[in-house]
Phi, psi and omega in degrees: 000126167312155171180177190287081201314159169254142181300275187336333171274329162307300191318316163297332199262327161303318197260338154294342177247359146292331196285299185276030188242019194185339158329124032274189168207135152327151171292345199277316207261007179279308151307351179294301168299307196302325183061052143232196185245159204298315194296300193332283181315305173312317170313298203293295151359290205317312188274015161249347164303276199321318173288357190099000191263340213201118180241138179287139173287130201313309201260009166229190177263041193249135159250139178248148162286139158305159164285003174275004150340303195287347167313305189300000183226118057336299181318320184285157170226133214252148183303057156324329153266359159267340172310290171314326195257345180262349209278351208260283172345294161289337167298337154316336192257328174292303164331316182268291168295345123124350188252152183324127140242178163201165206239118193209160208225176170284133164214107163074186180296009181222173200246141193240112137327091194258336191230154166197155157225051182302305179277032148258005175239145159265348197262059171215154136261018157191106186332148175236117180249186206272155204084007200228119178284130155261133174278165179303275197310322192257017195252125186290298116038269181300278209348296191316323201277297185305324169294009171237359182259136195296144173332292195312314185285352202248318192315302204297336184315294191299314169319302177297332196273307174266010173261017181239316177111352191297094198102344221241162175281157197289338188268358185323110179249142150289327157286357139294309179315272179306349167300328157332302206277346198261342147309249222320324173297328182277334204268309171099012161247111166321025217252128144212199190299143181263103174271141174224193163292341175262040229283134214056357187240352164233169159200156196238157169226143166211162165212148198311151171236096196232128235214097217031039165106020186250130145316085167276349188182181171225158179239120177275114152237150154280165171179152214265145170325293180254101134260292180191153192302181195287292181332282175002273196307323173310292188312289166337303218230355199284338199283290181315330164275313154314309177289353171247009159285345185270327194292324171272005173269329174283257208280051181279296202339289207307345191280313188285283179331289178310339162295000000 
């Protein structure tokens, strides 16, 4: 059932999942990243101090999550055959082409990190490990995903999204957001600028991972900027990338068969 978001609580569930994609941090860059403001982020600290979720580093003004974190997934059942079916591939892929990819799937209005071979490169600056959220709408990441998914679903996608305000730029047309997704279905690659903390210095391509006619996930490669251009990057790497979104996709199948 649709409903109304409680502010506060988004706002909570956001400064807990910076402090653990990117921790410790200071209040300062904790608000920062969050893109909220510092008295907020300072309550919101406090009370995840009080609760146990979040602890201050002994010797600076930087805050980390606890292990009672790990409480908050007790519950979850984590995508075990796209994992089993992406970890081999991409490392292979990496192995060979030397830049980062990951494998990440939808929940809700952000893109999820399930898979990475962030840490098998030096060549990113900043791991994107399993666990660590993207947003949908604005993402090269999301495009891909949302560009293998039928109009209708991506509509109801949208629906939801402007009826919470959830992702979207204060400037959002929809009918431009798809004319978008309908480039990327003819080019059959996701690419733009990649934003992070490192703002400029990487960007990414991505393309769908689609698996007895279902979207299941998107395969991400990152790549430092001037390295080489958007065109660049495509012509290199896009071909490479397909073939290994097919390959974890034959065994999703095959898996799904033995099943």
């Amino acid at each position: 059932m649709e409903g109304v978001p409680i502010r506060s609580v988004c706002r909570s569930i956001s400064v807990l999942q910076v402090i653990n994609s990117h921790g410790p941090l200071p209040l300062m860059d904790i608000a920062r990243i969050g893109n909220l403001p510092y008295p907020t982020v300072f309550r919101i600290v406090q009370t995840l101090v009080h609760e146990g979720l979040v602890e201050q580093e002994p010797t600076s003004k930087t805050y980390r999550p606890t292990a009672l974190v790990e409480s908050l997934a007790h519950g979850y059942r984590s995508d075990g055959p796209l994992s089993e079916a992406s970890r081999e591939p991409i490392a292979t892929l990496t192995r060979d082409i030397g830049w980062p990819v990951f494998v990440s799937v939808r929940v809700g209005q952000r893109m999820v990190v399930r898979e990475s071979t962030h840490a098998q490169t030096s060549m990113t600056f900043e791991p994107c490990n399993p666990g660590v959220t993207i947003p949908l709408l604005s993402s090269t990441t999301g495009r891909a995903y949302l560009s293998a998914l039928p109009t209708a679903r991506v509509h109801a996608i949208l629906d939801s999204a402007e009826r919470n305000r959830w992702g979207l730029d204060p400037n959002f047309e929809r009918e431009a957001f798809l004319a978008r997704l309908e480039q990327i279905r003819a080019r059959g690659v996701s690419a733009a600028p990649y934003t992070s903390r490192e703002a400029n210095r990487t960007a990414s391509i991505a393309v769908p991972i689609v698996a007895d006619g279902e979207v299941e996930a998107t395969l991400t490669l990152t790549y430092f900027f001037n390295a080489m251009n958007e065109q660049t990057a495509i012509e290199r790497y896009a071909n490479r990338l397909h073939a290994v979104a097919s390959r974890i996709s034959d065994r999703l199948e095959c898996r799904a068969v033995a099943a």
